[in-house]
DRENDO-1510 file (C-alpha; in Angstrom, 1 decimal, always signed):
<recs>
REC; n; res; u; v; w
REC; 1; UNK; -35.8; +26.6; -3.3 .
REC; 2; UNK; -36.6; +24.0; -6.2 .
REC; 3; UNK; -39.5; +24.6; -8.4 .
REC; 4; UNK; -40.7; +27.3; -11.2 .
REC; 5; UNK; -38.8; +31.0; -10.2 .
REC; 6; UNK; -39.9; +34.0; -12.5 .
REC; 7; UNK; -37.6; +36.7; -13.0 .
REC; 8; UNK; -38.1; +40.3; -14.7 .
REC; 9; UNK; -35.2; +40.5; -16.6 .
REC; 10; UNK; -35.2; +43.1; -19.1 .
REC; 11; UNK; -33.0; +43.7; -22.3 .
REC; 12; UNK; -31.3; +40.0; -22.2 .
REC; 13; UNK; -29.4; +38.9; -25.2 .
REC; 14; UNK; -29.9; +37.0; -28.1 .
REC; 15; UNK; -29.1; +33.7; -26.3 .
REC; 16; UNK; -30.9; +34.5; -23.3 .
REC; 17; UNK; -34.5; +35.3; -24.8 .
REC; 18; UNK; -36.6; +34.5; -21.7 .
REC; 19; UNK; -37.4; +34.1; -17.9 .
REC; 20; UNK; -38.3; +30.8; -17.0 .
REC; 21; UNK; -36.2; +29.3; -14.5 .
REC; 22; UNK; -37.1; +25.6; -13.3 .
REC; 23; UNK; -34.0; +24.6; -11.3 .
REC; 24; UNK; -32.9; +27.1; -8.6 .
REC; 25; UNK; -29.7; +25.6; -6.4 .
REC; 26; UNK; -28.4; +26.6; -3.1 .
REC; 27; UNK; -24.7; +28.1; -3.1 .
REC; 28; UNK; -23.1; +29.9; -6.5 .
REC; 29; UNK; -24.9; +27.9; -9.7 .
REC; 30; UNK; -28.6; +27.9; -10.5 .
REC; 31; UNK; -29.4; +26.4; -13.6 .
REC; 32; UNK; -32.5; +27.1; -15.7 .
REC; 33; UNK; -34.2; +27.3; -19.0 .
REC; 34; UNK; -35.2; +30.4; -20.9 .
REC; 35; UNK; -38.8; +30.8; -22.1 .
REC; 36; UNK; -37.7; +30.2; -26.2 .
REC; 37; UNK; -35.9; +26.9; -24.5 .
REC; 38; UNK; -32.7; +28.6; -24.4 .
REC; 39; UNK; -30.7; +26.5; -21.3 .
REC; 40; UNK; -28.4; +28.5; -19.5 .
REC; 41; UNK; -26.7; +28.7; -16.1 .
REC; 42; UNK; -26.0; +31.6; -13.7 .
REC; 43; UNK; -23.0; +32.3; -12.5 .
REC; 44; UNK; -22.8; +34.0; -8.8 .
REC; 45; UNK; -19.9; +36.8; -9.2 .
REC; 46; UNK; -19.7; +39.9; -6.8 .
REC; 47; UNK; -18.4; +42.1; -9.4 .
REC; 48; UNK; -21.4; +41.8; -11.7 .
REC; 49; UNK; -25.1; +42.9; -10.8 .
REC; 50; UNK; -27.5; +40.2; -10.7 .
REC; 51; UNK; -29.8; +41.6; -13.6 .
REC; 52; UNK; -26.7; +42.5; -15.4 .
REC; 53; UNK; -26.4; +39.9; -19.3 .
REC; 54; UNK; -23.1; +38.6; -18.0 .
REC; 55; UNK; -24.5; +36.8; -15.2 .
REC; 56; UNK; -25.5; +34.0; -17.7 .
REC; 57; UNK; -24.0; +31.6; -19.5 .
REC; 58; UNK; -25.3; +28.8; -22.3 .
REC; 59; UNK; -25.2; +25.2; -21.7 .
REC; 60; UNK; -25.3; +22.4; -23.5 .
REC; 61; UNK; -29.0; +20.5; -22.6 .
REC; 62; UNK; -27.0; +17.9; -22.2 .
REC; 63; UNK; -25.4; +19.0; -19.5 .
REC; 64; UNK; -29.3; +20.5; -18.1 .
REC; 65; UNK; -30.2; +17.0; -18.2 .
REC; 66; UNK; -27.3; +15.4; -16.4 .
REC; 67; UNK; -27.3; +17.8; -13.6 .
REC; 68; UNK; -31.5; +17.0; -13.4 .
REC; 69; UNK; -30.6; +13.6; -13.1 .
REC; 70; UNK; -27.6; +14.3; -9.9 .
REC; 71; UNK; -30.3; +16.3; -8.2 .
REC; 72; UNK; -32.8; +13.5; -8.6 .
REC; 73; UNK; -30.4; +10.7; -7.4 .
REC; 74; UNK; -29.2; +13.1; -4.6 .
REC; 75; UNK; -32.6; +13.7; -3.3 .
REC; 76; UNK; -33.9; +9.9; -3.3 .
REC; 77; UNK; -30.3; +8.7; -1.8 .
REC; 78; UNK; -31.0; +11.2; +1.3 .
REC; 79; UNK; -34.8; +10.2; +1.7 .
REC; 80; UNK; -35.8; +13.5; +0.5 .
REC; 81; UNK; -39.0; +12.1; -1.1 .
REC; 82; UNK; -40.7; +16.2; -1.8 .
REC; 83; UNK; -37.8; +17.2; -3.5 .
REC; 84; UNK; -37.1; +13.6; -5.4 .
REC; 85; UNK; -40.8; +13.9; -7.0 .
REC; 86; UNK; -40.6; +17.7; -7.6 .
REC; 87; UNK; -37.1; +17.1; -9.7 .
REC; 88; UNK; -38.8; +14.2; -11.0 .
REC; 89; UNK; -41.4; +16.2; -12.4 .
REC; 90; UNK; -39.5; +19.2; -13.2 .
REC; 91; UNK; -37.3; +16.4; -15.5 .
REC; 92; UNK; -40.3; +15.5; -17.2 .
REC; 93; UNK; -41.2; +19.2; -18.2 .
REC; 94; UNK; -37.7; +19.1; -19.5 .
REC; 95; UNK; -37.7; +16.4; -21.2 .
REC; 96; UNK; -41.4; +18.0; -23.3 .
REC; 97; UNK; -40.4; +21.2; -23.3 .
REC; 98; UNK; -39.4; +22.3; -27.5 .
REC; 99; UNK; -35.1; +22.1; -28.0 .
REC; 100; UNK; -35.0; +25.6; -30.1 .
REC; 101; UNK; -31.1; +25.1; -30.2 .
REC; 102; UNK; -30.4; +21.9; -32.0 .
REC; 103; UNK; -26.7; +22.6; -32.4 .
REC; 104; UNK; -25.9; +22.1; -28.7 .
REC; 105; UNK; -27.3; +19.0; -28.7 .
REC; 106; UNK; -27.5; +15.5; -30.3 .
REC; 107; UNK; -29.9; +13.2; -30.1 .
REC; 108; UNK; -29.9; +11.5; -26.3 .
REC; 109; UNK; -31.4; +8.1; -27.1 .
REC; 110; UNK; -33.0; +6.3; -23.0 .
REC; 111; UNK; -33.8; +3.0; -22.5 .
REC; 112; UNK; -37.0; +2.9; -24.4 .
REC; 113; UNK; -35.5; +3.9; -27.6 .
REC; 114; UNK; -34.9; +1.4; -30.3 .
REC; 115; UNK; -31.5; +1.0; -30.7 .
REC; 116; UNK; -30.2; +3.8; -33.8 .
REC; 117; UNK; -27.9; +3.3; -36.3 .
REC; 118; UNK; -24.3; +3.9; -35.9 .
REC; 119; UNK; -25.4; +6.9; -38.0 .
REC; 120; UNK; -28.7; +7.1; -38.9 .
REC; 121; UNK; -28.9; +9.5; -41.9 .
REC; 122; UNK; -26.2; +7.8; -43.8 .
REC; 123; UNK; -28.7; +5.5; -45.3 .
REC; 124; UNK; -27.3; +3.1; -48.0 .
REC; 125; UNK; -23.7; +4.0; -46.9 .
REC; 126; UNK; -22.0; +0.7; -46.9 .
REC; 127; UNK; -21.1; -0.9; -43.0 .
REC; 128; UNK; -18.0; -0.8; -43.3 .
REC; 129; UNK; -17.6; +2.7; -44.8 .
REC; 130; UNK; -19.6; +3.8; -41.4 .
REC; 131; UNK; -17.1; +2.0; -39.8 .
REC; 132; UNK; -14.4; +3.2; -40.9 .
REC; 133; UNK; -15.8; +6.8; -40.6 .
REC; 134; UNK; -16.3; +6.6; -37.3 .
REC; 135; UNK; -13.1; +5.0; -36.5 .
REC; 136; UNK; -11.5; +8.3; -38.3 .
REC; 137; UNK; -13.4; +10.0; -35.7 .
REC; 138; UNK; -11.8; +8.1; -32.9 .
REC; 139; UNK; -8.6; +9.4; -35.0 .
REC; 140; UNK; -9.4; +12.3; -35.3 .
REC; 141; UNK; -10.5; +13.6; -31.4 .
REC; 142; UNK; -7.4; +12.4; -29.8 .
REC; 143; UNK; -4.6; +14.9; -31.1 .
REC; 144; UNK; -1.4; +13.1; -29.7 .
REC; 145; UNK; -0.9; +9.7; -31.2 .
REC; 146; UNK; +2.5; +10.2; -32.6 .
REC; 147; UNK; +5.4; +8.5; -30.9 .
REC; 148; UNK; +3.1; +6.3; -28.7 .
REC; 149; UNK; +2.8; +2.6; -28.5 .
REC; 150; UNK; -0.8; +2.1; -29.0 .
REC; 151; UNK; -3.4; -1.2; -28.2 .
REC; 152; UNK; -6.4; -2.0; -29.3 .
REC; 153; UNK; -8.1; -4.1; -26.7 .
REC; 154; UNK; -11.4; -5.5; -28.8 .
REC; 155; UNK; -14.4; -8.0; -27.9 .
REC; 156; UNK; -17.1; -9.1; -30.4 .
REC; 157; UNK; -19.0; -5.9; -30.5 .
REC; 158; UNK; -19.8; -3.4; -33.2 .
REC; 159; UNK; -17.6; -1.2; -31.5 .
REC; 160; UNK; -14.8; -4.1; -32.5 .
REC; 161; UNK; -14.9; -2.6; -35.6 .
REC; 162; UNK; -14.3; +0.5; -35.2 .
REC; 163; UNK; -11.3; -0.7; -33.4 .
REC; 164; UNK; -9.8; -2.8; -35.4 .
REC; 165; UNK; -10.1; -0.2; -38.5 .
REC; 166; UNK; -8.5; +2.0; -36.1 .
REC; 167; UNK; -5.8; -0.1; -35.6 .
REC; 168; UNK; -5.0; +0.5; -39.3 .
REC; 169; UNK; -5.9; +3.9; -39.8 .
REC; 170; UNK; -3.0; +4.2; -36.9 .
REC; 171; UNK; -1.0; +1.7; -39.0 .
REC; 172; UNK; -1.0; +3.7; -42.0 .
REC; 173; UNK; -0.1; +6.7; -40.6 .
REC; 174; UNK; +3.0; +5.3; -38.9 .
REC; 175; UNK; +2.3; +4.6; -35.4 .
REC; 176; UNK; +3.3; +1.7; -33.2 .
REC; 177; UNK; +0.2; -0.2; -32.7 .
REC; 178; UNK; -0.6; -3.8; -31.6 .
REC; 179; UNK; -4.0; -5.4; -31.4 .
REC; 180; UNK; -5.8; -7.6; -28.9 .
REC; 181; UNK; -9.1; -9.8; -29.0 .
REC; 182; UNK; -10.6; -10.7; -25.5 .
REC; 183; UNK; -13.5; -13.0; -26.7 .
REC; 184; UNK; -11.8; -14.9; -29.9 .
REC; 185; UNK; -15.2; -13.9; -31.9 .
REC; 186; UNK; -15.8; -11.3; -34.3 .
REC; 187; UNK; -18.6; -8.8; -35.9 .
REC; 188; UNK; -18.8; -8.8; -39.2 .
REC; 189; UNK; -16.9; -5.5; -39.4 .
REC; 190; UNK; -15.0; -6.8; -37.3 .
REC; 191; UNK; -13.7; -9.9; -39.1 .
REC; 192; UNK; -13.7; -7.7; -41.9 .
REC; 193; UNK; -10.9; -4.9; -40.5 .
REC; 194; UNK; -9.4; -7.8; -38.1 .
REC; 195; UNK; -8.5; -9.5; -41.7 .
REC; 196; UNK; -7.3; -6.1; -43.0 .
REC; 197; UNK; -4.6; -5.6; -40.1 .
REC; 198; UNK; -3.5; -9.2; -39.9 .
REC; 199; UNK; -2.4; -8.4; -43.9 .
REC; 200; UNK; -0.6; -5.2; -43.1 .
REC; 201; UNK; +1.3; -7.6; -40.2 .
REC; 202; UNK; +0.0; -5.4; -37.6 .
REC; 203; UNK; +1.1; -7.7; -34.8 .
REC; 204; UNK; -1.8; -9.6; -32.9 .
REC; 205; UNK; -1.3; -9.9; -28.5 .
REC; 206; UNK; -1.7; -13.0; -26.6 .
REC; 207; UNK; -2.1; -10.8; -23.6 .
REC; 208; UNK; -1.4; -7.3; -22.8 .
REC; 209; UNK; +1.6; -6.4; -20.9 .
REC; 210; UNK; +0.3; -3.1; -19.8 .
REC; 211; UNK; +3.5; -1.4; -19.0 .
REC; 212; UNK; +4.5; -1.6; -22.6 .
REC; 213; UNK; +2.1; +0.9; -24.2 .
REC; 214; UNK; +0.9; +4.8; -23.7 .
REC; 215; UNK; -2.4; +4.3; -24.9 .
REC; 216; UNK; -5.3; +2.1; -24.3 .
REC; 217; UNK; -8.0; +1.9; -27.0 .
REC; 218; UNK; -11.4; +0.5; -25.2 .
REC; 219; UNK; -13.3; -1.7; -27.4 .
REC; 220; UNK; -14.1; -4.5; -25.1 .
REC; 221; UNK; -17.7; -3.9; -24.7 .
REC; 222; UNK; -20.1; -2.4; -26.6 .
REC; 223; UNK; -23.8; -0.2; -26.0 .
REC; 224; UNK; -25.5; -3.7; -26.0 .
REC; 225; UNK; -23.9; -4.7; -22.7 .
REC; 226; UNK; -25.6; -5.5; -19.4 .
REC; 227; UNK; -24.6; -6.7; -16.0 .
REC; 228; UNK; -21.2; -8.2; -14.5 .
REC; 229; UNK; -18.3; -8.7; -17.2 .
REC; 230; UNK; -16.6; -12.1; -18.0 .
REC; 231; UNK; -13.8; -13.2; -15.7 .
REC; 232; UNK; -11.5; -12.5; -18.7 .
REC; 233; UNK; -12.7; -9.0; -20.0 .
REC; 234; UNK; -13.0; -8.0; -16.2 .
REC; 235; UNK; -9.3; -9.0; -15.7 .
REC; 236; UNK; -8.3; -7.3; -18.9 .
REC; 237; UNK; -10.8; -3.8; -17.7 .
REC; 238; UNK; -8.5; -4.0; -14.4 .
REC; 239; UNK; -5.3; -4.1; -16.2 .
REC; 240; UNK; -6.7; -1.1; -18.6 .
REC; 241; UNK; -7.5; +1.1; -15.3 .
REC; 242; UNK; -4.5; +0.2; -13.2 .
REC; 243; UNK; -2.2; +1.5; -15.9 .
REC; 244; UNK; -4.2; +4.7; -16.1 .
REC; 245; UNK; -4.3; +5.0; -12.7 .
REC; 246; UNK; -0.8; +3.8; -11.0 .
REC; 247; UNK; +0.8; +4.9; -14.5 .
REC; 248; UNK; -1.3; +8.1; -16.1 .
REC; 249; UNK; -1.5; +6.2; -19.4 .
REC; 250; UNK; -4.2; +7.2; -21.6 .
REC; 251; UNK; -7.0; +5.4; -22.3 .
REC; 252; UNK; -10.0; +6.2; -24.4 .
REC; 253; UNK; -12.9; +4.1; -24.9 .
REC; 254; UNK; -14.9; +3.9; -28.3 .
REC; 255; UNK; -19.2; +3.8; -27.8 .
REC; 256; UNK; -19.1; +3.3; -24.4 .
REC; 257; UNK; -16.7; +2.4; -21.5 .
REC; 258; UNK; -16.9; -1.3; -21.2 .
REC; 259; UNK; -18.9; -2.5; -18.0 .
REC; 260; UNK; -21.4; +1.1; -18.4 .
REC; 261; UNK; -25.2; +0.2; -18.8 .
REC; 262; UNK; -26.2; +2.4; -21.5 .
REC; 263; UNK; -29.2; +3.1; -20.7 .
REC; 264; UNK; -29.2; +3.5; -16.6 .
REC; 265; UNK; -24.5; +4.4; -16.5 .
REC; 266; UNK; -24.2; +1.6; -13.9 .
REC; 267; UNK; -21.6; -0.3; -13.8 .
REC; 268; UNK; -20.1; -3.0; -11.9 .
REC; 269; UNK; -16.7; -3.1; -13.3 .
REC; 270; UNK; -16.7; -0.3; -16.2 .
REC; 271; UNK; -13.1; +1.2; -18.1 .
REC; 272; UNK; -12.4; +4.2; -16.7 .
REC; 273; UNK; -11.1; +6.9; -19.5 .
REC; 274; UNK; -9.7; +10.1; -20.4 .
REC; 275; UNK; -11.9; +10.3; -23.4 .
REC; 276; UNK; -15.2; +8.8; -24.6 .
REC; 277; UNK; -15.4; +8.6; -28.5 .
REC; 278; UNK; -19.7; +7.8; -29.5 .
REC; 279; UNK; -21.2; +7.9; -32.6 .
REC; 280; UNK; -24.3; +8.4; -33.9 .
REC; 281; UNK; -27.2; +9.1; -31.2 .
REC; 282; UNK; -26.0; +9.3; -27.9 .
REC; 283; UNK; -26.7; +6.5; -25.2 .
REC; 284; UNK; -28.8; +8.2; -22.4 .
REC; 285; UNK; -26.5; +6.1; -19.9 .
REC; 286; UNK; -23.6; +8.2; -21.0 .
REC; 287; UNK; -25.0; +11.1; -19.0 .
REC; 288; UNK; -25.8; +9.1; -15.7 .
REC; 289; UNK; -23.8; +10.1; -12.9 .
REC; 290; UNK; -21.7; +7.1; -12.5 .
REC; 291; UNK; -21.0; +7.3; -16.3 .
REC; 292; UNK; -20.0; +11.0; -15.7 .
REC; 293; UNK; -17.2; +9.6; -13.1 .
REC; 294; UNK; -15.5; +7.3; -15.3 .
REC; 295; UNK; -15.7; +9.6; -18.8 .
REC; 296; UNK; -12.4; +11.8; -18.9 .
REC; 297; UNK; -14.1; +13.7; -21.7 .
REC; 298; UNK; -17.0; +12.9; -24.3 .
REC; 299; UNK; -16.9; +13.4; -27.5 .
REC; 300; UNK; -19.4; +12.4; -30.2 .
REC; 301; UNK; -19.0; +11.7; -33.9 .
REC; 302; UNK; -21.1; +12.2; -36.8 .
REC; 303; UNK; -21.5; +9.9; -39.9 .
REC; 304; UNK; -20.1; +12.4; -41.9 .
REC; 305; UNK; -17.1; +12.4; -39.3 .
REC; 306; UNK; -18.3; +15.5; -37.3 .
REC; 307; UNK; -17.0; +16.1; -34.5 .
REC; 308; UNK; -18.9; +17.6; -31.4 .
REC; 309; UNK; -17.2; +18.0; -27.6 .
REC; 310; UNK; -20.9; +16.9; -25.3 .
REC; 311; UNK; -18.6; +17.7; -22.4 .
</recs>
């Protein structure tokens, strides 16, 4: 059944404050949202009563919005057109509806959006201070750096940036790391830490020779990309995927896996990775359900160099 449930269900807890349920799902999940905009999903168990408090459990609305979004794709793909417009409309009541728990989610910025900041908040933070911050955060939510030969795979994007003063955050703390720029341009971070690394004789690729290195840092494309990549970054993309796949190196990609749309998750050719570093608002693409195939893990970063697991 899809559509608005009610359920008496007296004496629920402190995170579960209410009865509204707008997603019900065939099988052992039914996801919902509580009257006080609590989400939460349901957990079928034999061992525990339906109407018991353990049979929920919170979500993130992130993850409420991703799962709206399967559903809808699911329904339209089978030419179930009822249940396509009832999800349809059940995501717009989502979307309305007041977000009483802030703290499970950031920002998710669509299509319509203005692009944000990196970090909106940090307002007269120098550029490359946000940078840098954020590439600390890219530090910071991968835990196993040491003893691994590291690249830093970079195009002309913001996101360029970040890698490059990643490269020499990495630098600094001892770790074997190399550098490579697909597109021969540069932001204006990105000149900025490029120049920075080049000084510390952090050594600079012609190519990548992908059986050389553990880990892949994705900065080849950035949140402003759309459509088919370059020949070049494409070829590069391959290489990164082959060596996760064939090889189980790790890559993780900062902003956005390169080739992702950020505002639909499409992708013709897109990185896929074992972690997803964002920062500032997240991209509403990141939750699409292509996206949600290539993205290991996601991860988002705060300018103040929070860091918050989305999934």
């Amino acid at each position: 059944m899809i559509g608005e449930r009610v359920y008496d269900r007296p004496d629920l807890t402190s995170d579960h404050d209410g009865n509204i349920v707008l997603i019900r799902l065939y099988g052992c999940y039914e996801w919902g949202i509580s009257a006080e905009g609590y989400p939460f999903e349901c957990l079928q168990d034999d061992d525990v009563p339906f109407d018991s408090d353990n049979y929920f459990k919170p979500i993130p609305w992130i993850d409420l919005y991703a799962r709206i979004d399967e559903m809808l794709l699911l329904a339209r793909s089978n030419g179930f057109m009822d249940w396509s417009d009832e999800y349809d409309r059940i995501k717009k009541m989502v979307m309305e509806l007041p977000k009483t728990d802030p703290d499970l989610l950031k920002t998710v910025v669509s299509v319509e959006t203005p692009k944000p900041d990196r970090y909106a908040g940090a307002i007269g933070t120098p550029s490359p201070e946000l940078t840098r911050r954020a590439a600390q955060g890219v530090f910071d939510a991968y835990p196993d750096w040491r003893e691994k030969a590291v690249v830093v795979a970079c195009g002309s994007g913001s996101n360029s940036g970040v890698g490059y003063a990643l490269a020499e955050i990495l630098n600094d703390q001892g770790i074997d790391v190399r550098i490579y720029n697909a597109s021969g341009d540069f932001s204006e971070d990105g000149a900025y830490y490029y120049k920075r690394c080049v000084k510390k004789n952090i050594p600079v690729l012609e190519w990548i020779d992908i059986w050389l290195y553990d880990v892949f840092v994705d900065c080849l494309l950035g949140t402003g990309f759309r459509g088919v990549p370059g020949e070049l970054i494409a070829e590069v993309i391959r290489d990164i995927n082959y060596a996760r796949e064939c090889y189980g190196r790790i890559v993780i990609s900062v902003d956005i896996n390169s080739g992702i749309n950020k505002d639909t998750g499409e992708a013709a050719l897109a990185v896929a990775s074992n972690l997803t570093v964002s920062g500032g608002s997240i991209r509403k693409g990141l939750l699409q359900c292509q996206a949600r195939e290539l993205i290991g893990k996601l991860v988002n970063v705060d300018s103040d160099g929070t860091l918050r697991t989305v999934r």
